[in-house]
C-alpha positions as CSV (number, residue, x, y, z in Angstrom):
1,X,0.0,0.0,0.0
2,X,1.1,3.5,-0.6
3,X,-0.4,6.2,1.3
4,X,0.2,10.0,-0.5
5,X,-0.9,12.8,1.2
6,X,0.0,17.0,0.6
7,X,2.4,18.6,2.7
8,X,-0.4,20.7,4.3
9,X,-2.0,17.8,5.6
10,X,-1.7,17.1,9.2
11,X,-0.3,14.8,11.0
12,X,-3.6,13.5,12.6
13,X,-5.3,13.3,9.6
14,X,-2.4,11.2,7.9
15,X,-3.1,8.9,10.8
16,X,-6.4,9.2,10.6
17,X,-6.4,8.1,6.7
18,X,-3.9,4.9,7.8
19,X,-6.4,4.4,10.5
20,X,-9.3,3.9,8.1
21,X,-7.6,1.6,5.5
22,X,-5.9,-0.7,7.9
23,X,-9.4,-0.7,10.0
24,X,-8.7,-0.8,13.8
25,X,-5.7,-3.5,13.1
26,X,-3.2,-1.5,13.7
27,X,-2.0,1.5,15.8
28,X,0.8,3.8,14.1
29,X,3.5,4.2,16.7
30,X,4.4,7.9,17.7
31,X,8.2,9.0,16.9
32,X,8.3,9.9,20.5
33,X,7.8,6.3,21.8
34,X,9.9,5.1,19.1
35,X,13.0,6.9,20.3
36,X,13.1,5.2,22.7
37,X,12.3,1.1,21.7
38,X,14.6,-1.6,22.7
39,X,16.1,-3.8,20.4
40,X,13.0,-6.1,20.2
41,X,10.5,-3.4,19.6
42,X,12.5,-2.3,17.1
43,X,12.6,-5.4,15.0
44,X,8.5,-6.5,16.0
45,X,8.2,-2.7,14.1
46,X,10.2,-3.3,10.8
47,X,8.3,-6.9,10.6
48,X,5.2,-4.8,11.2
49,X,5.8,-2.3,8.5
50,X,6.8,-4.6,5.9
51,X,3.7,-6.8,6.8
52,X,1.4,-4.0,6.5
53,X,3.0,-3.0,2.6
54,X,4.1,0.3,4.2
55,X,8.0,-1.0,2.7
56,X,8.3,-3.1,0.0
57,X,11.4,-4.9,1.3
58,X,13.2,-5.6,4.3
59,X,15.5,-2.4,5.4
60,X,19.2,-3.5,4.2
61,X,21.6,-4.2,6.7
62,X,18.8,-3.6,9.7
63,X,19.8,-6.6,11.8
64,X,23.5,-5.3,11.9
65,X,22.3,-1.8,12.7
66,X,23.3,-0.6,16.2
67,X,20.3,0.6,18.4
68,X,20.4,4.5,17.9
69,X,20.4,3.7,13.7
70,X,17.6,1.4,14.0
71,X,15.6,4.1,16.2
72,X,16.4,6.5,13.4
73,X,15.5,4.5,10.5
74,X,11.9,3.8,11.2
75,X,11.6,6.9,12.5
76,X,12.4,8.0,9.2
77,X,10.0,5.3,7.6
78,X,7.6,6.5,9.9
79,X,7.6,10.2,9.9
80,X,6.2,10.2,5.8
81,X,3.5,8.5,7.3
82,X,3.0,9.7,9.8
83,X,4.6,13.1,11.7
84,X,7.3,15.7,11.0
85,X,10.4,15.3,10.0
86,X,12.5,14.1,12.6
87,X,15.3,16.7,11.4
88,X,12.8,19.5,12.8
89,X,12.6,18.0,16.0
90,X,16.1,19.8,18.1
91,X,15.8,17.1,20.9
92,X,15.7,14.0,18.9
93,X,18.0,14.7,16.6
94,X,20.8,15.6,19.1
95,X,19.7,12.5,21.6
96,X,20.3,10.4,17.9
97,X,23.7,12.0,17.2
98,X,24.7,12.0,20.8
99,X,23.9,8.3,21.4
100,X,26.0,7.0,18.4
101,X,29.1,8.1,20.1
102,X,31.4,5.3,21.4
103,X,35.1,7.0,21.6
104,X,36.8,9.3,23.1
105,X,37.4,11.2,20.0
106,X,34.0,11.2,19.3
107,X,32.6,12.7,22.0
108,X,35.3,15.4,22.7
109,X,35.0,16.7,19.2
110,X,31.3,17.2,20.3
111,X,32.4,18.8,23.5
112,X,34.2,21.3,21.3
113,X,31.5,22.0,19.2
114,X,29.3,22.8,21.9
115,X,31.5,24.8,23.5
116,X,32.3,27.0,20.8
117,X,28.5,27.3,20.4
118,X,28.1,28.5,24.3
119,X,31.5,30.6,23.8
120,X,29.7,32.3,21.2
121,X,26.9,32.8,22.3
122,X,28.7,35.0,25.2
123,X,30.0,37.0,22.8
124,X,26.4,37.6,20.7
125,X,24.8,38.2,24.6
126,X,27.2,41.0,25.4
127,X,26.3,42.8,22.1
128,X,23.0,42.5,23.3
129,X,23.8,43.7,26.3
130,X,25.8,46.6,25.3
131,X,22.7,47.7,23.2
132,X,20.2,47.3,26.0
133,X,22.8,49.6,27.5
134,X,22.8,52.3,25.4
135,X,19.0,52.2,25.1
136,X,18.7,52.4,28.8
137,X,20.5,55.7,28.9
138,X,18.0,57.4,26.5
139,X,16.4,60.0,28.1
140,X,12.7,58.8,26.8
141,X,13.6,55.4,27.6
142,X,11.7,52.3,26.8
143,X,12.8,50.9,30.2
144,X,11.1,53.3,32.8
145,X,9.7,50.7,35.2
146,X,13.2,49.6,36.4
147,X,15.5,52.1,38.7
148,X,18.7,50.5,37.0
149,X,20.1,49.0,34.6
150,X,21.4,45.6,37.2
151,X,17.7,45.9,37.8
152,X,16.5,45.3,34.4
153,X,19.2,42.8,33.3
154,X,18.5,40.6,36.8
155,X,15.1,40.7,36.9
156,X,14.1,40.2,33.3
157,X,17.0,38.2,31.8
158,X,18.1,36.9,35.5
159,X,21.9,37.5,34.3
160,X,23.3,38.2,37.3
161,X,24.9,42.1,36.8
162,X,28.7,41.6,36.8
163,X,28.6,38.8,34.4
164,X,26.2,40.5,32.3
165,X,29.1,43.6,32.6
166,X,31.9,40.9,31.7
167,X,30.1,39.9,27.8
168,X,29.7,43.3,27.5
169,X,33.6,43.9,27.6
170,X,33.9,41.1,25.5
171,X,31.9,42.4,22.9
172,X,33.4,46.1,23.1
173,X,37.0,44.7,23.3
174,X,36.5,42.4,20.0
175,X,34.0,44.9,18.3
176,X,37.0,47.2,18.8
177,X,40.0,45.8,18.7
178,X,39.8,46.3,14.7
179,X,41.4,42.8,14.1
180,X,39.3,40.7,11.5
181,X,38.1,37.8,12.6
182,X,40.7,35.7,10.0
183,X,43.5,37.1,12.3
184,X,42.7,34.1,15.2
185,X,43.7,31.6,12.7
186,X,40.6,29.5,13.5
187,X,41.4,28.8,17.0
188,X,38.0,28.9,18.0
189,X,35.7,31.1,20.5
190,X,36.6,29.3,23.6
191,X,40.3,30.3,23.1
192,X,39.7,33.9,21.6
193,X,37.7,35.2,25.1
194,X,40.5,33.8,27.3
195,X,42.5,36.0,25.0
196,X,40.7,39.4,25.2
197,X,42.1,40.3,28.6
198,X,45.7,40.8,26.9
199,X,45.2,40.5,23.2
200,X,46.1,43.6,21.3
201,X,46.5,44.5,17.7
202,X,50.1,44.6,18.0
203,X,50.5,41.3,19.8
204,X,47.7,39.1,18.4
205,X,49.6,37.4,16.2
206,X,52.2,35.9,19.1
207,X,48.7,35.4,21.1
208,X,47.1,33.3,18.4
209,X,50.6,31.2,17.8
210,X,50.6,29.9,22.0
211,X,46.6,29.5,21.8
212,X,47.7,26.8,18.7
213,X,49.8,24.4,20.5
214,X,48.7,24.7,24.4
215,X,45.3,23.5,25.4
216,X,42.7,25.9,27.4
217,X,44.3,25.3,31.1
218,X,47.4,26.1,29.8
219,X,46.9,29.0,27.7
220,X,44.4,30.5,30.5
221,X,47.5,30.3,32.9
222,X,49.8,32.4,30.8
223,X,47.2,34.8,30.0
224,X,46.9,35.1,33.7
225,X,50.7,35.4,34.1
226,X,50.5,38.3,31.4
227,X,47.8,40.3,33.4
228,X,49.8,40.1,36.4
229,X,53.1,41.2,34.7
230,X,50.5,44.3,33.4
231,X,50.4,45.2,36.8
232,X,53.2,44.7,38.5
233,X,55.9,45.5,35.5
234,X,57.9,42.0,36.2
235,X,57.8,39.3,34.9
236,X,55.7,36.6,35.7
237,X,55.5,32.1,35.1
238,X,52.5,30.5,34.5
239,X,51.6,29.5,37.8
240,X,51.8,25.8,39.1
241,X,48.8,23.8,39.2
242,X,47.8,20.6,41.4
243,X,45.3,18.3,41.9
244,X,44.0,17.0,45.5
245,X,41.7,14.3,45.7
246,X,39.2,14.3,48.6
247,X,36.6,11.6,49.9
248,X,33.6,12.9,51.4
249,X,30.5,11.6,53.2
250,X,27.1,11.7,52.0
251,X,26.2,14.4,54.4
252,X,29.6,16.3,53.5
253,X,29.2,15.8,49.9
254,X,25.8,17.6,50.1
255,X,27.4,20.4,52.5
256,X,30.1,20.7,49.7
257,X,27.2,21.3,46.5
258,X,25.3,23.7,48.5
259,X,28.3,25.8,49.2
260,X,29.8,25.2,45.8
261,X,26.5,26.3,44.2
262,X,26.4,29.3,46.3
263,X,29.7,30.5,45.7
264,X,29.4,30.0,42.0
265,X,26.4,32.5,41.9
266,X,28.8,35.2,44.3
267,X,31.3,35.0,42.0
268,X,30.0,34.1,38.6
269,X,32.3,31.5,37.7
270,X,31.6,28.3,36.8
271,X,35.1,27.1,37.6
272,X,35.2,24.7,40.5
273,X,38.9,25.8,41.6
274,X,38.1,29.5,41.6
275,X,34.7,29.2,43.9
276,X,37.5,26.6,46.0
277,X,39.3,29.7,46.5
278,X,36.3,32.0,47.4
279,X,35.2,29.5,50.3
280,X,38.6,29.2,51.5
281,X,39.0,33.2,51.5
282,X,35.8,33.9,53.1
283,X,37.1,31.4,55.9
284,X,39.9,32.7,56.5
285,X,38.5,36.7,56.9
286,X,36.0,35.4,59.0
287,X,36.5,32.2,60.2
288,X,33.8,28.9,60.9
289,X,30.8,30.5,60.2
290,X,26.7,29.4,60.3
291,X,23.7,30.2,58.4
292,X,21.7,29.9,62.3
293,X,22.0,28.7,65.8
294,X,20.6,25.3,64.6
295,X,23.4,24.4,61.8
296,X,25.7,25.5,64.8
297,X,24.6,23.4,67.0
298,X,24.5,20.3,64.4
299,X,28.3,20.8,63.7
300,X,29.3,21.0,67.0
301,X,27.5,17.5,67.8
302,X,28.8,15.9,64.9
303,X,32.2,16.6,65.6
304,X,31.8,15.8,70.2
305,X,33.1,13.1,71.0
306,X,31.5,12.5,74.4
307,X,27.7,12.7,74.2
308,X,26.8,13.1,77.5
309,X,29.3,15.9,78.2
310,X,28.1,17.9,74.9
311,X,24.5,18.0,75.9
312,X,25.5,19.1,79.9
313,X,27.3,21.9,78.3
314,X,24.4,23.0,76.2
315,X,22.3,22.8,78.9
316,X,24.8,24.9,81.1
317,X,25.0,27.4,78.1
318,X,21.4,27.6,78.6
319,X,20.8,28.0,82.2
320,X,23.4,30.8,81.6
321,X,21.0,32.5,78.8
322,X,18.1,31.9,80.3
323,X,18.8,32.9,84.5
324,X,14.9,33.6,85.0
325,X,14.2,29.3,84.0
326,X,14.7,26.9,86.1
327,X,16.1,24.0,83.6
328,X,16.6,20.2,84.5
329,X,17.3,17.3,82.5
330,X,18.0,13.7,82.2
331,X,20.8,11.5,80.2
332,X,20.2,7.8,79.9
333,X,21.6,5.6,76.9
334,X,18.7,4.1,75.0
335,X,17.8,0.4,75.5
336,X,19.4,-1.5,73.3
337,X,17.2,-3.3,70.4
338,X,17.1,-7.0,71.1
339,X,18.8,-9.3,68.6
């Protein structure tokens, strides 16, 4: 059987044509559901299809097809039938590409690609940005419900205000910088922002020659080496870097996101060692801090050794708080479960 139908029609009526020849015999398949079929749902389908004269022959090579290709086939099959083309659909079509990977290669060259996208994409927001900016500063401004400009960018586009200030410079330094865009040798976004702190026209060619032969760590730590020699005048090594392993608990491991997570929306960095550094900094200003009296209190049990003299020293701490009480109180051990 061949089914032909114009581009306008729908979907539902397609199925609802297919639905009507075939009777109630069969049920056409949704793409969704087929994304996701196992190995056996996959072949009971191609059986199916051929079966039911929507192909004419087996698919060649199905049986050696590995699971993402089979998925991908019928939904191709299926989609003339039946839906949109799967290449419209964003999700499916990455979740396909994404689930063929099985190297390393592989899926680092697709690291890179989306990297360069999200690197970018920085670049396109702080134009934006700048813009927004400018417009801001009219006098009959468009913007009049908001006191400031942090105000608008926080609360509407919830970029917090310094990193929203940081793709503007990066958008002003490479919108002015008056070096084409041929002059970074195809070394790719994520290498050309770690640049624009010291790249300059004069000195963008010896910039674009390190950025070819040292990966992203690397060249980040000699641009930071460059910035400090800016400001102090001497000269300055990449600094030394080191790894430390640690092994938490569950209950420190959750301690550890929380803060991580809190001091990556102080500073705005997404780097794990530089929100490592902001913790450590703020302890060491202010030493062990707590959010209240309770989280104090929980950190100070965890870490008594003696029970019983812990909770006589609370209670002494609170008979000293609170003179006008009268406090008593009883320690026992619990009874023991029986075996």
């Amino acid at each position: 059987m061949t089914v032909s139908v114009n581009a306008a029609d729908s979907a539902a009526a397609v199925k609802e044509e297919l639905i009507k020849y075939l009777g109630d015999k069969y049920n056409i398949p949704d793409l969704d559901d087929v994304a996701k079929y196992s190995l056996a749902k996959c072949a009971q389908l191609a059986d199916e299809l051929k079966d039911k004269g929507f192909m004419e022959t087996t698919i060649a090579g199905f049986a050696q097809m590995s699971l993402p290709d089979k998925r991908e086939t019928l939904m191709k099959v299926l989609k003339d039938l039946f839906g949109p083309p799967v290449d419209d659909d964003p999700i499916l079509k990455f979740a396909i590409q994404i689930e063929k990977v099985n190297t390393r290669a592989e899926i680092e060259e697709i690291f890179r690609e989306v990297d360069e996208v999200l690197h970018f994409g920085q670049f396109k927001l702080g134009g934006c940005i700048t813009v927004a900016h400018e417009l801001f500063k009219k006098p009959k401004s468009e913007f009049a419900g908001f006191k400031t400009f942090r105000q608008y960018i926080e609360t509407v586009h919830g970029i917090r205000y310094d990193k929203a200030m940081r793709f503007a410079g990066i958008y002003r330094k490479l919108r002015n910088l008056g070096v084409p865009w041929s002059a970074f040798e195809n070394i790719g976004w994520t290498k050309v922002l770690s640049l624009c702190d010291v790249v300059t026209n004069d000195n963008v060619k010896e910039w674009v020659a390190k950025a070819k032969v040292m990966n992203l760590g690397t060249l980040k730590d000699h641009v930071e080496a460059e910035k400090q020699k800016n400001k102090t005048g001497a000269e300055q090594k990449p600094k030394t870097t080191w790894t430390k392993t640690f092994k938490l608990h569950d209950d420190q491991k959750q301690l550890w996101e929380k803060t991580r997570k809190k001091a990556e929306e102080e500073t705005g960095s997404a780097v794990e060692a530089s929100n490592l550094e902001a913790i450590c900094q703020n302890y060491m200003g202010a030493g062990l801090q707590f959010a209240d009296w309770k989280q104090a209190l929980a950190y100070a049990s965890k870490h008594s050794d003696d029970g019983p003299l812990f909770i006589s020293k609370v209670m002494e701490l609170l008979r000293q708080l609170c003179p006008e009480l009268s406090i008593s109180y009883k320690i026992t051990l619990k009874e023991q479960a029986p075996a």
